[in-house]
Backbone atoms as SQL, in Angstrom:
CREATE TABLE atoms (id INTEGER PRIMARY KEY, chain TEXT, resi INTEGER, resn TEXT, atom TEXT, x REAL, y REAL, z REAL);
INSERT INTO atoms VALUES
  (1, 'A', 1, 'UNK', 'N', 63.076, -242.077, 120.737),
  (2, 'A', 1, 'UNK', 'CA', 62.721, -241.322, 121.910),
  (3, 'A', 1, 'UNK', 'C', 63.999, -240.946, 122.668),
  (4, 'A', 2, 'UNK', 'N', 64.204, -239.776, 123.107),
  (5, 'A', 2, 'UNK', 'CA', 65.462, -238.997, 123.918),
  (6, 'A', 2, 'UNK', 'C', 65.052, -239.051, 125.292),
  (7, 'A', 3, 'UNK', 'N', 66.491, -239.994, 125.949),
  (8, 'A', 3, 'UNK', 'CA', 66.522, -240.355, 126.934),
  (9, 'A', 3, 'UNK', 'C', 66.186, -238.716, 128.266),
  (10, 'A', 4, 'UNK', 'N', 65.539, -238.815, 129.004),
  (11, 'A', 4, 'UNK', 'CA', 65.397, -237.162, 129.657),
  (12, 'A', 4, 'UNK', 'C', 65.858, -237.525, 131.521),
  (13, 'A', 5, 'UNK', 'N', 66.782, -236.742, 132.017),
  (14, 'A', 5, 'UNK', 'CA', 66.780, -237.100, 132.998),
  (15, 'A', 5, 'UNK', 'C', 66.329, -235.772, 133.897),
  (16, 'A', 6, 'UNK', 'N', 65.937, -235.932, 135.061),
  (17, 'A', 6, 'UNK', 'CA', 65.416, -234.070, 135.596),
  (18, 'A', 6, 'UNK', 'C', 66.824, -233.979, 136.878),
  (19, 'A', 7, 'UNK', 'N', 67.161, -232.555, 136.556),
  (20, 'A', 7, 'UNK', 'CA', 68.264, -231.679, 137.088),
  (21, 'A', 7, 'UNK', 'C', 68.026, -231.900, 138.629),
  (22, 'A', 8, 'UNK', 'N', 68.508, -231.946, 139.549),
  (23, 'A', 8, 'UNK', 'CA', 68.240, -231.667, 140.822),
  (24, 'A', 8, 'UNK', 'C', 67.465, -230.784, 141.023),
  (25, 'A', 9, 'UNK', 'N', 67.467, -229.594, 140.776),
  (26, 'A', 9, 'UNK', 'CA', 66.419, -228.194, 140.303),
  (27, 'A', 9, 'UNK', 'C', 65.577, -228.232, 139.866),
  (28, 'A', 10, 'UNK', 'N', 65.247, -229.598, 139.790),
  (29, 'A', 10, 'UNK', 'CA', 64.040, -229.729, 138.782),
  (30, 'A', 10, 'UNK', 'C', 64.111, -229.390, 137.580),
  (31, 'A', 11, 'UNK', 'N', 64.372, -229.363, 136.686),
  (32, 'A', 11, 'UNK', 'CA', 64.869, -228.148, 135.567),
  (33, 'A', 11, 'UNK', 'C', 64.840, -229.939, 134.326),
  (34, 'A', 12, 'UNK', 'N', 64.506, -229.915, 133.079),
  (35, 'A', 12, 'UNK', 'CA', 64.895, -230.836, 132.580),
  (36, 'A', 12, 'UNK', 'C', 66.116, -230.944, 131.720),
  (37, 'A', 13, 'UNK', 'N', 66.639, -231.649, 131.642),
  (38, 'A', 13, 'UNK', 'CA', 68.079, -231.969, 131.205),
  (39, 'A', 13, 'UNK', 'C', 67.991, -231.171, 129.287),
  (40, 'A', 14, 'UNK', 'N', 66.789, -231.038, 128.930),
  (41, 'A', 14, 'UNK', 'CA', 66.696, -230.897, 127.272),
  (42, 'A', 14, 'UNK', 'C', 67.057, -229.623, 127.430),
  (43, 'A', 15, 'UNK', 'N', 66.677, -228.356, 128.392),
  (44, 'A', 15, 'UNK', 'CA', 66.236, -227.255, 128.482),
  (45, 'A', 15, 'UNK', 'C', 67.575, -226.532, 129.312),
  (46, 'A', 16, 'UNK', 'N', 68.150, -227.184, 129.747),
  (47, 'A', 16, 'UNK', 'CA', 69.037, -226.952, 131.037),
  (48, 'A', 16, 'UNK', 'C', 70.341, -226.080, 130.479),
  (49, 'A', 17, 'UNK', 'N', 70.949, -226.264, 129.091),
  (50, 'A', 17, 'UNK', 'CA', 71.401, -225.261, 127.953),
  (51, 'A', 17, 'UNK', 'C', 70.702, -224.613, 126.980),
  (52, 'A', 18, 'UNK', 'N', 69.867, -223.951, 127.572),
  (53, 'A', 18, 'UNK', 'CA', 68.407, -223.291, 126.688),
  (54, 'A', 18, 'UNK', 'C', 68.108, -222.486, 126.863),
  (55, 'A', 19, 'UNK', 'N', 68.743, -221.374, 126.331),
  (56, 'A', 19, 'UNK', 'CA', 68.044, -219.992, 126.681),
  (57, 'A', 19, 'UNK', 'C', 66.926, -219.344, 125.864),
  (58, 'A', 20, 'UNK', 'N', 65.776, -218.528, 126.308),
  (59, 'A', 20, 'UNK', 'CA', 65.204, -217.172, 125.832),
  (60, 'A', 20, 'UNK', 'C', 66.008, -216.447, 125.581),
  (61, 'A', 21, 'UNK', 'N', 66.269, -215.794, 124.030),
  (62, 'A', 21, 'UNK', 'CA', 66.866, -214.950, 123.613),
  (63, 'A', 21, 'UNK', 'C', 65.798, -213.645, 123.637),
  (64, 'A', 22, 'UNK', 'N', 66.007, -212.834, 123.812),
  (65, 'A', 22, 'UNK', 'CA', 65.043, -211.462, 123.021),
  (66, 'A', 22, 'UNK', 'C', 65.818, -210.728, 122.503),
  (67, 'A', 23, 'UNK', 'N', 65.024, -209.907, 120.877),
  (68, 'A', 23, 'UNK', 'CA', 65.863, -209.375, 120.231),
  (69, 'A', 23, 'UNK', 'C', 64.759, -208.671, 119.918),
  (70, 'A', 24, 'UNK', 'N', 65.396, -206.839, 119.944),
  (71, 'A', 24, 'UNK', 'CA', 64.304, -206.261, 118.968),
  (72, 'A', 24, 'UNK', 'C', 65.215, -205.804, 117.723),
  (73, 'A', 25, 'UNK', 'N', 64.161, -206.474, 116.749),
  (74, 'A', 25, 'UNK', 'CA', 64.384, -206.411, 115.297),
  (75, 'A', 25, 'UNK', 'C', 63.828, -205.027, 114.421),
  (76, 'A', 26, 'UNK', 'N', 64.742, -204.425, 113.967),
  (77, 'A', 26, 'UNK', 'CA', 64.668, -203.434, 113.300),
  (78, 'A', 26, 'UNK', 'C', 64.936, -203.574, 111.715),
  (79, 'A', 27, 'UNK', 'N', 64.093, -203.086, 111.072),
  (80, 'A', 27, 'UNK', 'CA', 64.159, -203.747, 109.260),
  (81, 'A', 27, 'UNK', 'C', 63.140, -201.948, 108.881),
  (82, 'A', 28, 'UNK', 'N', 63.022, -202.091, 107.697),
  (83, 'A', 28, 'UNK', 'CA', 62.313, -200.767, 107.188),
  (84, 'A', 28, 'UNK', 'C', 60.983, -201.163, 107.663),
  (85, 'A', 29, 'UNK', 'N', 60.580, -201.970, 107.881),
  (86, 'A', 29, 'UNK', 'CA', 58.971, -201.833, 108.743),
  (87, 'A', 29, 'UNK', 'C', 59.571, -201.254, 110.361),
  (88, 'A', 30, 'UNK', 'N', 57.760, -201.359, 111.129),
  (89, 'A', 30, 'UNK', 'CA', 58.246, -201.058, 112.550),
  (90, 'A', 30, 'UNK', 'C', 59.291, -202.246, 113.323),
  (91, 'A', 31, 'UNK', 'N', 59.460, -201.630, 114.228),
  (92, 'A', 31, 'UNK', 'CA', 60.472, -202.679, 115.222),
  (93, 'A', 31, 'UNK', 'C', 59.756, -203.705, 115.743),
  (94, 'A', 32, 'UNK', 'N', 60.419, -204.792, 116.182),
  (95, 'A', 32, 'UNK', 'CA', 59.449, -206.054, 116.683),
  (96, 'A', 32, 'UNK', 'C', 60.588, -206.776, 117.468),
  (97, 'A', 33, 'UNK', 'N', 59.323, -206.912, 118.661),
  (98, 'A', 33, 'UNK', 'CA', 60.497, -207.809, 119.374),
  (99, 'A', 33, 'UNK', 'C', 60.440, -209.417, 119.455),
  (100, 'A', 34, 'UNK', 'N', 61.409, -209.881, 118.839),
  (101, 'A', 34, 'UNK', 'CA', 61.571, -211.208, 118.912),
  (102, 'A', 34, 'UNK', 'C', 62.049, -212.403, 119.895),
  (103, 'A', 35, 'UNK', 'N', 62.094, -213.048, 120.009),
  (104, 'A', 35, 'UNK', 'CA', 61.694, -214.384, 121.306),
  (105, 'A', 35, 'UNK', 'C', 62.106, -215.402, 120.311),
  (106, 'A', 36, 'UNK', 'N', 63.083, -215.971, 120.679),
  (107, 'A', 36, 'UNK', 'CA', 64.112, -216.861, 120.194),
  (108, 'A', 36, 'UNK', 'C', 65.132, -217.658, 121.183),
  (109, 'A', 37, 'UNK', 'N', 64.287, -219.322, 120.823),
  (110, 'A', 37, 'UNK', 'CA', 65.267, -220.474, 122.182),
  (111, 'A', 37, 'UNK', 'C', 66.108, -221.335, 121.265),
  (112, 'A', 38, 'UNK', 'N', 67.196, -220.937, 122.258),
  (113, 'A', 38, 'UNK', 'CA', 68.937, -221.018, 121.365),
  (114, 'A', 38, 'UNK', 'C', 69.659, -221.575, 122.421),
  (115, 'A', 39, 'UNK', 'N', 70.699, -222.450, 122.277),
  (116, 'A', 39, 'UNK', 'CA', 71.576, -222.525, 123.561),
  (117, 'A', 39, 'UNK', 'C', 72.738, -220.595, 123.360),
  (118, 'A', 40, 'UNK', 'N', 72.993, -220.610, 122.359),
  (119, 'A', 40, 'UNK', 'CA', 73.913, -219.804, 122.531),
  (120, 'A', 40, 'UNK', 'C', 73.324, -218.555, 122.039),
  (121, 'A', 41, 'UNK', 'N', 73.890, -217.343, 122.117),
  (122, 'A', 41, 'UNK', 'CA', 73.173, -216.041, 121.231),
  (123, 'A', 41, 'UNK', 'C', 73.919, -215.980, 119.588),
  (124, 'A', 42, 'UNK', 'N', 75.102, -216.550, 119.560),
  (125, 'A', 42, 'UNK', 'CA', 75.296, -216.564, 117.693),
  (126, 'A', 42, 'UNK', 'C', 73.924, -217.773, 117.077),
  (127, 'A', 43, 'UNK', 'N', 73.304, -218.749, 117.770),
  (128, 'A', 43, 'UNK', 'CA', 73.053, -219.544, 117.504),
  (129, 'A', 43, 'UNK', 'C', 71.812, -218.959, 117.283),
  (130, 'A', 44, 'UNK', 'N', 71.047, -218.017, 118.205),
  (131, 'A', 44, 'UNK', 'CA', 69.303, -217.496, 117.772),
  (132, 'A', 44, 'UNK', 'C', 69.808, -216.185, 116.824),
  (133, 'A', 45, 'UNK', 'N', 71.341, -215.461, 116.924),
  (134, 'A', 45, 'UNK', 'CA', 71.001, -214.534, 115.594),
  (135, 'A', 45, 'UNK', 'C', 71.132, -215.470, 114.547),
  (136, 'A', 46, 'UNK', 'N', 71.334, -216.740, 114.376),
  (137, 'A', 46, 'UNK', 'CA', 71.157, -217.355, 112.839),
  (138, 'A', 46, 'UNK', 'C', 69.715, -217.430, 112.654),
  (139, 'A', 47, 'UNK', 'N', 69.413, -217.988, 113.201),
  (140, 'A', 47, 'UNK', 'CA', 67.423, -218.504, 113.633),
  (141, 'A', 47, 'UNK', 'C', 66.361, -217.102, 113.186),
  (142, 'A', 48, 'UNK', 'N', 67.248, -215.800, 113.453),
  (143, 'A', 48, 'UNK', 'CA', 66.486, -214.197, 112.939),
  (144, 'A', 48, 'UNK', 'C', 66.073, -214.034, 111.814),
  (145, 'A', 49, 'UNK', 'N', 64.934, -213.139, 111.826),
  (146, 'A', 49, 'UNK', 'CA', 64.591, -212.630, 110.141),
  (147, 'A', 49, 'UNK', 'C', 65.581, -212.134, 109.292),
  (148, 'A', 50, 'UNK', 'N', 65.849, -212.320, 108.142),
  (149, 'A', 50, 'UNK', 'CA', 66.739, -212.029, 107.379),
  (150, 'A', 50, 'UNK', 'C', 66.437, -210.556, 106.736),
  (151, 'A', 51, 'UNK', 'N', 67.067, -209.602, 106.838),
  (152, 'A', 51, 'UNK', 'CA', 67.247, -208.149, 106.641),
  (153, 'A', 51, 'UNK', 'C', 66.918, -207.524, 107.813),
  (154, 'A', 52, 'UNK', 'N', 67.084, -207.768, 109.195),
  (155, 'A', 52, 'UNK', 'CA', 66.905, -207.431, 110.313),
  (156, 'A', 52, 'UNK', 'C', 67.987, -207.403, 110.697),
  (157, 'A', 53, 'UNK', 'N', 68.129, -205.655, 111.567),
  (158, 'A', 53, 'UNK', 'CA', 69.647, -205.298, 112.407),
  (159, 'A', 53, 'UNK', 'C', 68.501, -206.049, 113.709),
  (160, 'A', 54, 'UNK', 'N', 69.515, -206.853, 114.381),
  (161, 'A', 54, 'UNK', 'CA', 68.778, -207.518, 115.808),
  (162, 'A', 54, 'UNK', 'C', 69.816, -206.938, 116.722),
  (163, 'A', 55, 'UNK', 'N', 69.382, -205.807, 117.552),
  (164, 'A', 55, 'UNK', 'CA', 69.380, -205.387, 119.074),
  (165, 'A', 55, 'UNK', 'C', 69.761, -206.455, 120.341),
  (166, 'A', 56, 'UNK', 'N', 70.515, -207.150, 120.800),
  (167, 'A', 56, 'UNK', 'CA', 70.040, -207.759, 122.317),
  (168, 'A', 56, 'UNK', 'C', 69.699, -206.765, 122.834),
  (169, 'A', 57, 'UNK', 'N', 68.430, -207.886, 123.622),
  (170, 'A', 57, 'UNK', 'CA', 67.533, -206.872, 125.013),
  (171, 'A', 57, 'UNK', 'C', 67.626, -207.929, 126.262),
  (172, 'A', 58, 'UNK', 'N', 67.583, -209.134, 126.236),
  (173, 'A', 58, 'UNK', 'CA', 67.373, -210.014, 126.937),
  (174, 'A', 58, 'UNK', 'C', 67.956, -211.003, 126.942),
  (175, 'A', 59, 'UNK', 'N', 68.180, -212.360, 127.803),
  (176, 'A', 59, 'UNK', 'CA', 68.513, -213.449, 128.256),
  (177, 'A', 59, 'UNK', 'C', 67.322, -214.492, 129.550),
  (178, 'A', 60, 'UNK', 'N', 66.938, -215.152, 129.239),
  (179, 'A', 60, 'UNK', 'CA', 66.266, -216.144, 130.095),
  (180, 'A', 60, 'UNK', 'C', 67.107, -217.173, 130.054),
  (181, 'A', 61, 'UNK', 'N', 67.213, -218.132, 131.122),
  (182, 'A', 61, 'UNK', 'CA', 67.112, -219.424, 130.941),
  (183, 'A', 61, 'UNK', 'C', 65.790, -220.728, 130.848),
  (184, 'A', 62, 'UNK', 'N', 65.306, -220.974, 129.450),
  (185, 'A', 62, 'UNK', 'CA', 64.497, -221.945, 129.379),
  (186, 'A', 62, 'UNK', 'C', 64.426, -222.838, 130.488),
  (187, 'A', 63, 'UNK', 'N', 62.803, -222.653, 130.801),
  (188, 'A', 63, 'UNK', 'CA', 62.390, -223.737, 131.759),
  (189, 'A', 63, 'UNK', 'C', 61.913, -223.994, 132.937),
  (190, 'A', 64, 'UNK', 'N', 62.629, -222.362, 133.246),
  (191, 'A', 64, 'UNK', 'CA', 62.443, -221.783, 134.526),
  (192, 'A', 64, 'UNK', 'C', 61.258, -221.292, 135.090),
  (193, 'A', 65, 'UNK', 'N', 60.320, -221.569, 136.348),
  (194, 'A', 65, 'UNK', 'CA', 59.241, -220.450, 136.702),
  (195, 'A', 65, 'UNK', 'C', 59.604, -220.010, 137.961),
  (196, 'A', 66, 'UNK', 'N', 59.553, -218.518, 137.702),
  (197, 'A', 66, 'UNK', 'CA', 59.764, -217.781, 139.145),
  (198, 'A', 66, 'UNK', 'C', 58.595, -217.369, 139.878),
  (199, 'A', 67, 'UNK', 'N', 57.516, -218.107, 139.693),
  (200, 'A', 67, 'UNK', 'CA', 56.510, -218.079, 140.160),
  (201, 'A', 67, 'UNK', 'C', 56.252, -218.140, 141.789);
């Protein structure tokens, strides 16, 4: 079990280097947009479909509600 401590922000310590990536993926089918949690962005284009040119569109930080 992984020790979890919560951020001052509330935010949890697992998530706190965790981003929402979005990527729209372009391949000979239609385009699709993909949703991919990565700390880094080389790290979610590894995680991508393979024969897909991937677009950045986006950045989140996991964890967050702006509710």
């Amino acid at each position: 079990m992984k020790k979890s401590t919560t951020h001052p922000q509330e935010r949890d310590s697992h998530t706190l280097n965790k981003f929402i990536w979005r990527f729209l993926a372009l391949s000979t089918a239609k385009p699709r947009l993909i949703t991919i949690e990565a700390e880094t962005e080389a790290e979610a284009r590894q995680q991508s479909p393979d024969g897909c040119v991937m677009v950045f569109s986006a950045r989140f930080r996991a964890g967050v509600s702006h509710a």
